[in-house]
C-alpha positions as CSV (number, residue, x, y, z in Angstrom):
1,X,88.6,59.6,111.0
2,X,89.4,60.2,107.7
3,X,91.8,62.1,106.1
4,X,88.9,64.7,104.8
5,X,87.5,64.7,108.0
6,X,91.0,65.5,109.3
7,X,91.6,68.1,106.3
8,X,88.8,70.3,105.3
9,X,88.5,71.2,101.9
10,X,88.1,75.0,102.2
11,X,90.2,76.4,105.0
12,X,89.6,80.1,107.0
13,X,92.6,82.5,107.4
14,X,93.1,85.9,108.6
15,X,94.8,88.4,106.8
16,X,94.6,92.0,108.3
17,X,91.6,91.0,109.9
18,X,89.7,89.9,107.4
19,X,89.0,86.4,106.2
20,X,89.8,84.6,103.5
21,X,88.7,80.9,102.1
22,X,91.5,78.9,100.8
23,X,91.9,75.3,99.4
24,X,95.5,74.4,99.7
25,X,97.1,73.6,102.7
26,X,100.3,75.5,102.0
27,X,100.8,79.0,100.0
28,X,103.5,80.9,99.1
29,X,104.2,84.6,101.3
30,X,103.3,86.3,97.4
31,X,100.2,84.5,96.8
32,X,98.6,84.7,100.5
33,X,99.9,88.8,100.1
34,X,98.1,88.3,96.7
35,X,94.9,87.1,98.2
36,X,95.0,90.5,100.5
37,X,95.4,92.5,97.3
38,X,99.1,93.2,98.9
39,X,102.1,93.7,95.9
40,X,105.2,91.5,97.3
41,X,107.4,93.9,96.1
42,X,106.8,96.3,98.8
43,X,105.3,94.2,101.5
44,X,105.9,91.5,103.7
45,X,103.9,89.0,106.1
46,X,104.2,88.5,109.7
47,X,102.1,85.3,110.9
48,X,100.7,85.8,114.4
49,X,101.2,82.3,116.2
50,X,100.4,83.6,119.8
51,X,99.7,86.5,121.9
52,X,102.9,87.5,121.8
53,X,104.7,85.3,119.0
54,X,105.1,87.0,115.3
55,X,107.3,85.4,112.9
56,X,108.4,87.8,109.5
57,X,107.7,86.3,106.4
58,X,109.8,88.0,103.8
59,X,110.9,86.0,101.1
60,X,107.8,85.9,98.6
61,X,108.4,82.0,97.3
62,X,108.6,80.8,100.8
63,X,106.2,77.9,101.4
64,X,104.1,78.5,104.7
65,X,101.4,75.5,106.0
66,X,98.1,76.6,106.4
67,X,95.6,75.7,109.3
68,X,92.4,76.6,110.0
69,X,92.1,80.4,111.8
70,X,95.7,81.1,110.3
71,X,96.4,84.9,111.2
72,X,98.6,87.0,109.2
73,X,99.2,91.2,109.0
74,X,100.9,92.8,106.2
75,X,103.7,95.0,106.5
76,X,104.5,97.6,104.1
77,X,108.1,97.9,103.3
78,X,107.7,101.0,100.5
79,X,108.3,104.7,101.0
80,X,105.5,106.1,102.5
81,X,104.7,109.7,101.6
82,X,105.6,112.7,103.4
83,X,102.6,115.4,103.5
């Protein structure tokens, strides 16, 4: 097989349910909370790896690896408003 056939040039991840197309392999925690319209400043990313397994993400220039069906959930870490 070849290394295309191996590594697709558009990849689908899941970001608070919804999917997104990306071509790198690897994103930073800001840019894949970027893609999900998410300000890094006041949220974080939690990667779902299992049924039970959920690693944090909160440094925004760490480097995560990509693979197909990736799923992710933003966090807010902001004040939320009290009505």
């Amino acid at each position: 097989m070849t290394a295309a056939a191996h590594h697709p040039k558009t990849i689908e991840i899941l970001i608070d349910g919804e999917p997104y197309e990306v071509h790198e392999r690897e994103l930073t925690v800001g840019e894949i909370l970027a893609l999900a319209g998410k300000d890094p400043a006041s949220s974080y990313l939690v990667e779902l790896k299992g049924p039970r397994e959920r690693e944090p993400h909160k440094d925004p220039a760490e480097r995560i690896k990509l693979h197909p069906h990736s799923k992710f959930v933003t966090v807010s870490c902001g004040e939320t408003p009290v009505s």
